[in-house]
N, C-alpha and C positions, 0 to 999 in steps of 0.2 A: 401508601400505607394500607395493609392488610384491617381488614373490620373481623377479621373469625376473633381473635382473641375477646372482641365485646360482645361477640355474638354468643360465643360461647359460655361466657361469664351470666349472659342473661339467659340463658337455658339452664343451667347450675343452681343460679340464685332461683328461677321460679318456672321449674318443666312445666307444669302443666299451662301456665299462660304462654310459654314460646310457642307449644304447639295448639292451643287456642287460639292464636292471632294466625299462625301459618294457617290452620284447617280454615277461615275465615278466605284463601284462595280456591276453594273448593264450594261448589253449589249443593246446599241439603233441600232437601225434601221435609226433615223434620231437626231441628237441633238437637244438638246430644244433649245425654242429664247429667254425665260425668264426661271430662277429661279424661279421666283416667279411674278406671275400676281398680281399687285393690285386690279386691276379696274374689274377683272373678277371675273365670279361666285358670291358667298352671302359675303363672304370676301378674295376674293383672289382665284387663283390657283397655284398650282406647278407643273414647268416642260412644260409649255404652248409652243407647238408647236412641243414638244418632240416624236418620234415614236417608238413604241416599241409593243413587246408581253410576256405577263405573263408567257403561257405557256413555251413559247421559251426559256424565263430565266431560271425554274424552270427545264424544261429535258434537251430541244435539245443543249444546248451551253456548259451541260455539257459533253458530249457524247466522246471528244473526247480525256479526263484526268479520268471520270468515267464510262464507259459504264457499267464494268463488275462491277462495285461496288452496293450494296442493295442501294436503292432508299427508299424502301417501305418495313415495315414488317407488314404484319397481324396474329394477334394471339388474338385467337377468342375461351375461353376454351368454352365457352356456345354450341361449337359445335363440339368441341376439332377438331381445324383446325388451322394451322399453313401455310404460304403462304409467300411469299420473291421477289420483284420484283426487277430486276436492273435498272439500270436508263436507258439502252436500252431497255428492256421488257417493262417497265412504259411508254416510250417515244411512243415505238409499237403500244401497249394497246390505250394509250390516240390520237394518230393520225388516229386511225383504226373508234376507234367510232364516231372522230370531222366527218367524213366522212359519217358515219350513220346517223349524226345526220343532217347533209347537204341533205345528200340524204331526208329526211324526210322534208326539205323545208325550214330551219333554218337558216339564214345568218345574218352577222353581224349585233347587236341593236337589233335582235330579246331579248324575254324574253323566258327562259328556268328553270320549277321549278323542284327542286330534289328533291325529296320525297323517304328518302330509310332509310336501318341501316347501321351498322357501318361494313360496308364489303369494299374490294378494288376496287368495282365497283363505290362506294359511288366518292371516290376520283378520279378516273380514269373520269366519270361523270361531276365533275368541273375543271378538267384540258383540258376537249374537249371542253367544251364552251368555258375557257379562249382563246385557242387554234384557233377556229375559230372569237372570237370577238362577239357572246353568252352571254349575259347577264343571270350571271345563279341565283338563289334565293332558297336556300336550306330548307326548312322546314324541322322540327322536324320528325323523323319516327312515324308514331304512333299519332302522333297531331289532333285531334279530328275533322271529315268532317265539321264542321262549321266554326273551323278559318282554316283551308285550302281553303274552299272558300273564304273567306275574302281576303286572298292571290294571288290570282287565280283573283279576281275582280281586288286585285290593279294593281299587276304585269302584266297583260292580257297576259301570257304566249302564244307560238307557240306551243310547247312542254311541256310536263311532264313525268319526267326518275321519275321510282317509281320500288318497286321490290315487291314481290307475299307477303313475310313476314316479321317480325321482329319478334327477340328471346331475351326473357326473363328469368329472372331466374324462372323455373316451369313452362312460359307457353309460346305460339306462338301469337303474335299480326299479324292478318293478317290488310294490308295494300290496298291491292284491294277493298273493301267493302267499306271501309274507301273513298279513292279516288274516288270512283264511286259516293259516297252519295256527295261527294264537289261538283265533278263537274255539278250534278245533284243541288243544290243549287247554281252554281255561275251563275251570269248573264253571264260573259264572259264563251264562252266553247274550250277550247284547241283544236287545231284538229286532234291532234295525240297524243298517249301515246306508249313508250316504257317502257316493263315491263321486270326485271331480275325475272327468276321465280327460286326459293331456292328449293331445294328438299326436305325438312322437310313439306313445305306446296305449291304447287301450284294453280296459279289463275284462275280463267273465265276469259278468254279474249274480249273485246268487238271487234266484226268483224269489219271490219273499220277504226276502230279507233285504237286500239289497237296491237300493235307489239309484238313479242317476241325475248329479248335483247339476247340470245343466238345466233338463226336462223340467227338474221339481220347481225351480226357481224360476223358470218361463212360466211355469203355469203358474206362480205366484202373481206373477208380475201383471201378467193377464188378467188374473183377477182382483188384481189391486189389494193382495196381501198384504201385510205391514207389521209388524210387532211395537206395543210399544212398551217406552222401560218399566220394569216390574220395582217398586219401592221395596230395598233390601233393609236389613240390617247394617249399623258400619261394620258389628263381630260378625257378619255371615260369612257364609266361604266365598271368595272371588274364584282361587283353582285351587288345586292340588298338582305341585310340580315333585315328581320322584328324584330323590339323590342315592349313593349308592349308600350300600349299608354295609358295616364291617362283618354282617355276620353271611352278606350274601340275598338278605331280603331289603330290596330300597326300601328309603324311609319317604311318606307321601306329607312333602312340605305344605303348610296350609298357608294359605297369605287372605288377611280379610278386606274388605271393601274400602274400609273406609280410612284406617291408620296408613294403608297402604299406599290411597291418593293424597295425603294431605305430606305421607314422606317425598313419595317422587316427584311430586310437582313441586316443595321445596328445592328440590336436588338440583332441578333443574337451571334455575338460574342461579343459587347461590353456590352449587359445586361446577356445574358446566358454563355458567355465562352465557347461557342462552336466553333470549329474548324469543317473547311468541311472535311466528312469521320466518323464523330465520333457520335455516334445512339444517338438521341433526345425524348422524348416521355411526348408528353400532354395528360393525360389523362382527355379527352372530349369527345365531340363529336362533328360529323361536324355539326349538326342543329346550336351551337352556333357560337359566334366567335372568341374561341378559336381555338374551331376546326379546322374553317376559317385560322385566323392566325400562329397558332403553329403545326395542326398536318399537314397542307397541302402548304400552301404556305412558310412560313418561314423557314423551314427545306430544302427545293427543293431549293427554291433560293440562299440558301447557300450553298449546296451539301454536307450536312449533309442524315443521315441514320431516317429516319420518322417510329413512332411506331403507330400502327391503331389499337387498343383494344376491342375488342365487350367481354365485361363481367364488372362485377362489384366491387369495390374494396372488396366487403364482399359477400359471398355465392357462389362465382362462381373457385373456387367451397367454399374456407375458407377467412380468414383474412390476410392469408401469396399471395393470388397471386398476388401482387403487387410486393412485391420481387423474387417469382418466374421470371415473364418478365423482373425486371431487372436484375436480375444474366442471364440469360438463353442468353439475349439478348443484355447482354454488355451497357446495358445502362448509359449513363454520366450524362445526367440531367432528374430533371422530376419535369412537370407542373402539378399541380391539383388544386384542389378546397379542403380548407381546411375541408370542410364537409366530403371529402372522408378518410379524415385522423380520425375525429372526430368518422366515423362508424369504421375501424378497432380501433380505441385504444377501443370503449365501447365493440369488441369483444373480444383484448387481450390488456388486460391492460398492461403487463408486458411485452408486444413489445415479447412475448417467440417465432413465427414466424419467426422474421427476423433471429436467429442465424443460422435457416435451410439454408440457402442460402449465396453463396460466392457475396458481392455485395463491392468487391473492385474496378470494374470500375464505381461505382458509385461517380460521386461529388459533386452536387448540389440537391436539394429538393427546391423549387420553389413555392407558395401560392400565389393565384387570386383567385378573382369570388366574395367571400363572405370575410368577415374582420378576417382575421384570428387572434384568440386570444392567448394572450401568451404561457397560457399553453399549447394551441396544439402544437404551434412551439417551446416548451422545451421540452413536452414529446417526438418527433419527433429528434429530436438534441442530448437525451439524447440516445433515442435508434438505431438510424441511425447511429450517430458520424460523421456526415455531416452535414455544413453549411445548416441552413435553409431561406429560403427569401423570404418576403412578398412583394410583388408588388400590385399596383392599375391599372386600368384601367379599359374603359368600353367600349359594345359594338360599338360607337362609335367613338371611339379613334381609336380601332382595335389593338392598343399596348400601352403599359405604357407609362401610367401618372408619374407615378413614380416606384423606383428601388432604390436597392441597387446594383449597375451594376459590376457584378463581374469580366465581360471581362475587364473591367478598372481599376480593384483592390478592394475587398470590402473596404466599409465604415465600422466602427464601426454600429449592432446592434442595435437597438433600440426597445425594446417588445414593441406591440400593434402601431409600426410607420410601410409603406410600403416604409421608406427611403427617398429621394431626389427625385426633378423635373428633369426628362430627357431631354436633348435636346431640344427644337423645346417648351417644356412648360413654361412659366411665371406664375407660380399659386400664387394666391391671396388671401387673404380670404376680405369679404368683408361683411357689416352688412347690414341690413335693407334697410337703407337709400343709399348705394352703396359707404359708408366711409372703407377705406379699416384699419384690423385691426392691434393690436402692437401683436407682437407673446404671444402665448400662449391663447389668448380669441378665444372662440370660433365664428365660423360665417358659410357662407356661400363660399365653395371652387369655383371658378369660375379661368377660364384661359385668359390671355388675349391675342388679338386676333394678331395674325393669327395663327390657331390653325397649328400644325407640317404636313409635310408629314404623308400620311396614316390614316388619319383624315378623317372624312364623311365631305364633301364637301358642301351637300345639303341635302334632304329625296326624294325621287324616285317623282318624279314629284309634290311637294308642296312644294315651296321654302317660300310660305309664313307659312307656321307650322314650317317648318324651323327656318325660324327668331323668332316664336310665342316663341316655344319650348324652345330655348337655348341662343338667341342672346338679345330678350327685355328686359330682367328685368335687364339686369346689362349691360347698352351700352358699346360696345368696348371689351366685354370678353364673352367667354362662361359659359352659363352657367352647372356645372357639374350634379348639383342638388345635391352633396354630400356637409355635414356641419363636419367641421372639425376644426382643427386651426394648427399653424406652430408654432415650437417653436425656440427659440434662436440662434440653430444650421443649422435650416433652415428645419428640417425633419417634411413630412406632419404627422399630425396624423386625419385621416377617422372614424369619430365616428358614423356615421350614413347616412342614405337618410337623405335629409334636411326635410321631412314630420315624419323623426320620430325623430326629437326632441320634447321631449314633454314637456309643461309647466306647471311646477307645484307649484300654486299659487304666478307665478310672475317668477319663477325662471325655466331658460331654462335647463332641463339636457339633457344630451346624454344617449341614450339606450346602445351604446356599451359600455359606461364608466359603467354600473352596470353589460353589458353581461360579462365585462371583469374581475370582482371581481369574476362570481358567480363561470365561469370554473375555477377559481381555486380550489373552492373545491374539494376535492379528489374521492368524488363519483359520481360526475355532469361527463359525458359524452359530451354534449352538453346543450345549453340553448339558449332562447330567452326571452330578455324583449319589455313590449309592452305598451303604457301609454293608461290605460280605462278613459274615460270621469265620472267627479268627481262633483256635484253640489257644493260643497263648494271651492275644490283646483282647477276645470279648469280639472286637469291629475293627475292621481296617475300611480306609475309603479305598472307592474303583471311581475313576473317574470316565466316562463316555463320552466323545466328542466328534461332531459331523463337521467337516472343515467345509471350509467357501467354495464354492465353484470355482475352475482353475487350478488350483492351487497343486503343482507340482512337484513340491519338494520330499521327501521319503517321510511317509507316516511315522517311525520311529523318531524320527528328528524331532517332529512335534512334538510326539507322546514326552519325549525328554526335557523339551521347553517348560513343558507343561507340569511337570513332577516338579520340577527347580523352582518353578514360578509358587506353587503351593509350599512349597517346602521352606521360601525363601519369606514369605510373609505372611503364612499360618505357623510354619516351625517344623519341627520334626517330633514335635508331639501329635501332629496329624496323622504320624505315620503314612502318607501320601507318596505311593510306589507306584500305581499299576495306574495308566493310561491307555484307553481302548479307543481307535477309532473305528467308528462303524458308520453306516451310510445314511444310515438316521436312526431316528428316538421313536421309541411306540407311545403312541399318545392316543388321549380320547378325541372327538367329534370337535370340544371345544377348544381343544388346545395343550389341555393339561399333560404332561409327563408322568407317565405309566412307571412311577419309581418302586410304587409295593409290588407290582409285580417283578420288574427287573431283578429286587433282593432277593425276591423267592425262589427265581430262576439260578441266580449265582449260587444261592444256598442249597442248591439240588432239594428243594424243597416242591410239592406236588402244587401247582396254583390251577384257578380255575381261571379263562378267559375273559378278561373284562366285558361286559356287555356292554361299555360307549367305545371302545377301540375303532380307531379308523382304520388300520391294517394290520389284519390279525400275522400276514407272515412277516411282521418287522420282528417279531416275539423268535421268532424261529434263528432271523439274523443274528440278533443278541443271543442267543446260546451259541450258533455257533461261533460266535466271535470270543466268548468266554469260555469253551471248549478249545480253540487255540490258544487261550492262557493259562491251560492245563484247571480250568475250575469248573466244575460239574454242571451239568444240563437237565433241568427240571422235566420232570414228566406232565403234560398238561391235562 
């Protein structure tokens, strides 16, 4: 039997004592004098008055039940390097460089941007800022010199930790060039850079400005440098992680110290069921924030075993090294992004990969980022034989929205639901007019307020976009911007961003609701539907679909399965004609499907190029693929 329903019940009946007794897993410095602030901040704070340090949580407190235990594993095939720190090493590491980075002029409240790949440095990097009270702001490796200046303008960093390269599969992204050309665009200029140089590629270094993170750190070390934690605020800033912004300027999400650690190390065992000692691994990256939450902080402050991955779940080197790292590496749970499941199954349909590998301590499989659809989490379930779990949440949040919380016993399943409201959420759905609805209609997911611990607080200094953003359109709740609806049982179901509901003449459908018929089909790998602007209906759907490896049969054949199959159990009120295969889907860094752009493109509408896209000429495929169906080609 599940315990969320009591749990929940007791978070309802008296928030601020459920997250009083949770914060009570967490070491202060000074106790708080509120649970919870009303009158502070845009709607409240948590923990006001409370002192404490992230870092502190995260190494040094465990030092003396963990020192010799892994902390940290990197396992990086793209260079075939493997690396293992303990929470003593880790603790070393991270108080050696807060030191360096002191030494370089940096003191609390400063801003500090990282700019690197997915190496142990990466993370060692945001545990020194926590470490001294460092406001750190991680951008994307690789992120293109124009919105790195954008970033650079907002943050007005002191510092920038950046490293010589980044490695791809087939090729070396150098990062220096990159860095050089921002800063060289931004109005504010950094006045120092420390650079990790890689030995596969080394930088020019700019005299003056520029450091080298080896040298700095030897001479630290020599001299028996050390940082130690600086007592923050729980409201102080931890980072400031950028999301994109509808108008084209990201928004700088702010996450504070203290409500932050008292949610994820909650999460920890009562949403993932992990116990401190036993190896975790989100496969992300730290530019997001997952990376943020799961592979860096969440795992440390529970004193669990953190996995750090640099490669990809296909090519690096096959389809099977996902299950290589967890047999090799004893892994219990693992977070991804349903897309990454979506490219190994169109490599091996028939799951033949995973029998190479002993993957008994595995127990959980885990889905965020993008809406994972049924069949990935049945094909996944069928060849795993492990529970699979879809979760919600968003940059924002910094942890679910909702769960199926397995630390507290699962819930019954539900294909195409991410389960139950967590703790600290009220979700709602509400309509137009801000009338909230009977289960099952759909509407608009909104939370009401005060949003939980570990929630963004504010955006990095615009407390009024803030409110613009999330808090006006629906007073007294947030808003998610996701359109969904609850049903009988209480479980969300996320059909889509609230902009891609599309209306078609009169009648609102959801895009996931026909993405979710199409992966059924047996040859569809992945898919996106996207509603094109219609002179008679308002919106008609297009549906997009990348078929499996092998598969031979004539693309039209598909395309026709595929119409029939929407048509046959959405209706013909879907209007659901037009079936395009194309070789893939443009997405960002994390995973997600580039659908606003895709509409804009079919709408011969002018778009500007996403700055997290992974390959910017997949944008080019898709026009030309919707220029063979006689519909227009955006100018970029």
């Amino acid at each position: 039997m599940s315990r969320y329903h009591e749990v929940y019940r007791a978070w309802q009946t008296d928030p601020e004592g459920f997250w009083a007794e949770a914060a009570r897993e967490i070491d202060w410095f000074e106790p708080w004098q509120k649970v919870f602030d009303p009158y502070a901040g845009q709607y409240g704070r948590w923990f006001a008055g409370g002192i404490c340090n992230t870092a502190y949580n995260c190494l040094d407190r465990h030092l003396p039940a963990r020192a010799d235990q892994p902390a940290l594993i990197y396992d990086s095939p793209v260079t075939e390097t493997k690396e293992k720190y303990t929470y003593a090493q880790l603790r070393d590491e991270v108080a050696v460089l807060a030191g360096v980075i002191q030494d370089l002029g940096v003191r609390k409240g400063d801003r500090v941007i990282i700019y690197m790949p997915m190496i142990p440095e990466a993370v060692i990097a945001m545990l020194a800022c926590a470490r001294i009270g460092a406001i750190h702001s991680v951008v994307f490796g690789g992120f293109a010199a124009k919105e790195l200046a954008t970033r650079i303008d907002d943050a007005k960093p002191k510092l920038v930790l950046s490293a010589s390269c980044g490695i791809e599969p087939g090729r070396i992204v150098a990062y220096k060039p990159l860095l050089d050309e921002a800063i060289a665009q931004a109005q504010h200029k950094p006045q120092q850079c420390l650079i990790y140089q890689r030995p596969i590629e080394e930088a020019q270094l700019v005299p003056g400005r520029d450091h080298d993170w080896s040298e700095r750190l030897a001479a630290a070390k020599a001299a028996g440098r050390a940082a130690e934690c600086v007592p923050l605020a729980a409201t102080d800033p931890l980072y400031i992680l950028y999301t994109s912004g509808t108008t084209g300027q990201p928004k700088g999400v702010v996450r504070d110290n203290g409500g932050h650690m008292v949610a994820l190390k909650w999460s920890m065992r009562n949403i993932y069921g992990i116990e401190p000692g036993e190896v975790y691994w989100a496969a992300s990256d730290v530019g997001w924030v997952v990376g943020h939450s799961y592979i860096v902080y969440a795992p440390l402050l529970h004193g669990a075993t953190t996995v750090l991955f640099e490669g990809k779940p296909v090519g690096t080197p096959d389809a099977g090294v996902f299950w290589r790292v967890i047999a090799e590496h004893k892994v219990a749970a693992l977070f991804t992004a349903p897309t990454a499941f979506r490219a190994i199954k169109k490599e091996d349909p028939e799951g033949q990969f995973i029998g190479n590998y002993d993957l008994s301590h595995f127990r959980t499989l885990f889905f965020a980022g993008e809406r994972a659809d049924p069949d990935t989490i049945q094909w996944a379930e069928r060849h795993l034989g492990v529970p699979v779990i879809d979760h919600w949440w968003q940059t924002e949040t910094g942890w679910a929205i909702a769960a199926n919380p397995v630390g507290l016993g699962a819930l019954p399943v539900k294909y195409g639901s991410p389960s139950v409201p967590m703790p600290g959420y009220d979700v709602r759905i509400l309509d137009e007019g801000q009338k909230e609805l009977p289960a099952g209609e759909t509407g608009a997911i909104v939370v009401k307020l005060p949003l939980p611990p570990g929630c963004l607080p504010t955006l990095w200094q615009n407390d009024a976009r803030f409110r613009e953003s999330y808090l006006a359109e629906f007073p007294g709740y947030y808003k998610t911007a996701d359109a969904g609806y609850i049903d009988e049982d209480g479980y969300i179901y996320v059909m889509a961003r609230t902009d891609d509901i599309i209306n078609v003449a009169g009648h609102r459908l959801s895009t996931g609701a026909m993405e979710e018929v199409i992966a059924e089909h047996k040859d569809v790998a992945e898919c996106a539907v996207i509603g094109i602007a219609d002179s008679l209906k308002g919106q008609v759907p297009a549906g997009f679909l990348v078929l499996n490896a092998g598969v031979a049969r004539p693309e039209s054949e598909i395309e026709s399965e595929v119409v029939a199959m929407v048509r046959a159990r959405i209706g013909p009120v879907a209007a659901f004609k037009t079936a395009i295969t194309v070789k893939r889907l443009p997405k960002t860094r994390s995973g997600k499907i580039l659908r606003g752009t895709m509409r804009k493109i079919a709408d011969g509408e002018d778009y500007k190029m996403p700055a997290t896209i992974d390959d910017p000429a997949i944008l080019e495929e898709i026009a030309e693929a919707l220029a063979a169906r006689g519909l227009p080609a955006a100018r970029s």
